[in-house]
C-alpha positions, 0 to 999 in steps of 0.5 A: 661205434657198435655199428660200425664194428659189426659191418663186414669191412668193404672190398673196395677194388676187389674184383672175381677171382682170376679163373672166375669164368671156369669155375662154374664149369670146375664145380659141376666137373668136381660134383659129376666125379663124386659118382666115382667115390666108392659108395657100394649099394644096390638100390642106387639112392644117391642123386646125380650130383653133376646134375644137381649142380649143373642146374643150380648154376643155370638157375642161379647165372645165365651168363657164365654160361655158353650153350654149348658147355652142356655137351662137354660137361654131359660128357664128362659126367657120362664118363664118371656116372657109368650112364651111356655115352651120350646120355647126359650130353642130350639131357644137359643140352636140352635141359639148357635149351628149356631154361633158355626158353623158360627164362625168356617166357617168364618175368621173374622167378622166386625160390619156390617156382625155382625149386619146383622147375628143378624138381620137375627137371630131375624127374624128367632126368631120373624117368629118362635114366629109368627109360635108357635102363629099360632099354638095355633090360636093366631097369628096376621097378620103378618103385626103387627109383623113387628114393634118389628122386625124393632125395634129389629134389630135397637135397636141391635147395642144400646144393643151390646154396652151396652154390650160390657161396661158391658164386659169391666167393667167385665174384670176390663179394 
């Protein structure tokens, strides 16, 4: 009797919700729009969140996700970070062509080989946006840049569960 009213009750005949194929794309779109809250600072400490939960999606579900969602995606996220048109285009689709690549070279992955291919990911993103800012003489030290790279490697667990109940929810579970 205890047992039984502690489980969850079953939904039986439940299935993902109506718009389950876009909501993947919805919540990276939703996180690339943060950059547009007003948040002044100048030393730009906050993650790229699009980023973020562009790639807790792909590390969490390959199959909702079509190869060629990086490109619009990258654009939008270009529009509302301030980075150069074509940016986030060429990272998000290569960052989709190396986990394509990494997911068919390894048998399987846990948390921590998660944690650490998402860190050497956003490293990757924040040297390149470093490299891009350099390239129009707007670079800081590099120095400055390591703040919103400590932070968004630690902050990634925290976005990657976040998205893992938005997932749960989007597949009625």
């Amino acid at each position: 009797m205890v047992r039984a009213a502690l489980t969850p009750p079953r939904r039986i005949g439940q299935g993902p919700s109506r718009f389950a194929a876009y909501v993947p794309a919805i919540t990276v779109v939703t996180a690339s729009l943060l950059a547009a809250l007003p948040i002044i600072s100048t030393s730009g400490w906050y993650p790229d969140f699009g980023f973020l939960v562009f790639i807790s999606w792909r590390l969490l579900r390959a199959d909702p996700w079509p190869a060629w969602w990086a490109a619009p995606l990258g654009f939008v996220n270009d529009l509302f970070t301030g980075y150069p048109i074509g940016f986030s285009i060429a990272l998000w689709s290569s960052t989709m062509l190396a986990l394509d690549l990494i997911d068919r070279r390894t048998m399987w992955r846990d948390y921590w080989i998660e944690w650490v291919l998402a860190a050497v990911l956003i490293a990757i993103n924040e040297w390149l946006q470093w490299r891009v800012a350099r390239l129009a003489d707007a670079a800081p030290p590099f120095v400055r840049m390591v703040p919103a790279l400590v932070i968004s490697i630690c902050i990634f667990p925290a976005i990657a569960w976040v998205v893992s109940r938005v997932d749960a929810w989007r597949l009625g579970r």
